[in-house]
N, C-alpha and C positions, 0 to 999 in steps of 0.2 A: 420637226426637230431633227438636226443632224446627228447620225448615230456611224460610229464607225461599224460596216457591214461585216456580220463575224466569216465571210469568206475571204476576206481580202487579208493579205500577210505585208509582211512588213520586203520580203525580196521580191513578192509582184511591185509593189510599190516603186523601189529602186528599177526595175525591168522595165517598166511602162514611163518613168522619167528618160532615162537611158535612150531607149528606142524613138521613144518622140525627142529628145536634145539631137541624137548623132545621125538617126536614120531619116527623119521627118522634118528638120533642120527647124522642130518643135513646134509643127502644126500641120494636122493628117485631120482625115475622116476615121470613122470606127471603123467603116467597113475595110480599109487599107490598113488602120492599126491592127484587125482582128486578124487579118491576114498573113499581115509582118510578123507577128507573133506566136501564129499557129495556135491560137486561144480559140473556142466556141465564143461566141459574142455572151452566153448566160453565164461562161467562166471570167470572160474580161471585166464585166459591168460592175461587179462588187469592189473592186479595184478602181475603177472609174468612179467611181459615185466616193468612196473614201478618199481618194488623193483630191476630187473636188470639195470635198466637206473639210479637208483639211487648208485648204485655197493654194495647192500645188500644181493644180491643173484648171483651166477653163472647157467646161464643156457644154452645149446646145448645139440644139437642132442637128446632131448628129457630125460636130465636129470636135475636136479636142484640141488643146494648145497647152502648151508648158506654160505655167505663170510665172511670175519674179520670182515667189518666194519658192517654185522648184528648182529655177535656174541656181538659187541660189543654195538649194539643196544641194542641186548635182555637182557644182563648184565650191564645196565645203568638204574640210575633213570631218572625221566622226564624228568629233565631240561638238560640233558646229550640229552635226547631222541631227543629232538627238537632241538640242538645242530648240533646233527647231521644230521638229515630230512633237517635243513636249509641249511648248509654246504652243501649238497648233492642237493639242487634245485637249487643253482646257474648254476651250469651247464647245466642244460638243460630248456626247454622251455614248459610253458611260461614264466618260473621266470627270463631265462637270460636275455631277451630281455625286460622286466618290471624292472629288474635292471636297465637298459641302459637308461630307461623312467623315471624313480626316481620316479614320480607323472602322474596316468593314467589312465582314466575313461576305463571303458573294450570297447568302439568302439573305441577310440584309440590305444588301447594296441592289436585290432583286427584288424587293419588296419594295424600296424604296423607288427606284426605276419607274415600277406599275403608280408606285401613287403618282408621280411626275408625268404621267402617259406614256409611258413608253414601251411600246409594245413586241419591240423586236426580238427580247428573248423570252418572251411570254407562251413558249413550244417544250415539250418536252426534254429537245435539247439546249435550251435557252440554258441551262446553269453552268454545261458544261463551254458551250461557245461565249459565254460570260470572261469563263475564266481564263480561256485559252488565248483572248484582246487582253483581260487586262497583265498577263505574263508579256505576251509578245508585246503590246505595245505599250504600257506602262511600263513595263520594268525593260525593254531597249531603253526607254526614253530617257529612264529614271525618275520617272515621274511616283512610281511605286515602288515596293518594295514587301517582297513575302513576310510574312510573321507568323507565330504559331497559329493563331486565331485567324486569321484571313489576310488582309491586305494593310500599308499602311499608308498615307501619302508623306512622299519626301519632301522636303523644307526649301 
């Protein structure tokens, strides 16, 4: 199940488009991306693994390539930008399964995660890196929205 990796931000994201679009004329190995960017390969990967779960980027066997829909990231203004980031979280999780909740304080939306298998915030710090994806990347997207009670999803 694809899960957005709670390491990965939304300006790595923009960074690793960028670099592979201008400097890699959008298609590098890890080991030259890891280099270009002055990243540890265990700080780039959560980044990689999310921009590919969101189908921004193609990667195997230790190569990486910009996809259309990041090409077409990179050549969008904002409200495009977020257009598509949001498009792109419904599929996978936590945002599918917070769809399916409409309205969802994060122990609910955690609880509900585990019954779905989902085990990536299933650690100690799993509530708090819960919430810190669904601010940054549901509510850039607008795909959320805070409420007194937790979360809500926008229309």
């Amino acid at each position: 199940m694809d899960v957005i990796d709670p390491n990965a931000r939304i300006a790595d994201l923009v960074g690793l488009l960028y670099v592979l679009s201008n400097i890699f004329d959008g298609k590098t190995d890890l080991y030259r991306l890891e280099k270009e960017m002055e990243v540890d390969i265990d700080d780039l990967m959560p980044i990689v693994y999310t921009a590919s779960n969101l189908g921004l980027v193609n990667a195997e066997s230790g190569d990486i390539s910009i996809a259309e829909k990041g090409i077409e990231y990179i050549k969008s203004g904002m409200f495009q930008r977020k257009n598509i980031i949001k498009s792109s979280l419904t599929k996978i999780e936590p945002f599918n399964t917070a769809i399916s909740m409409n309205s969802f304080s994060i122990d609910d939306l955690l609880d509900r995660l585990k019954e779905n298998g989902v085990q990536t915030f299933n650690n100690p710090d799993g509530s708090h890196d819960l919430e810190v994806i669904l601010i940054e990347w549901g509510m850039y997207s607008k795909l959320l929205k805070k409420t007194d009670d937790g979360f809500e999803v926008i229309s």
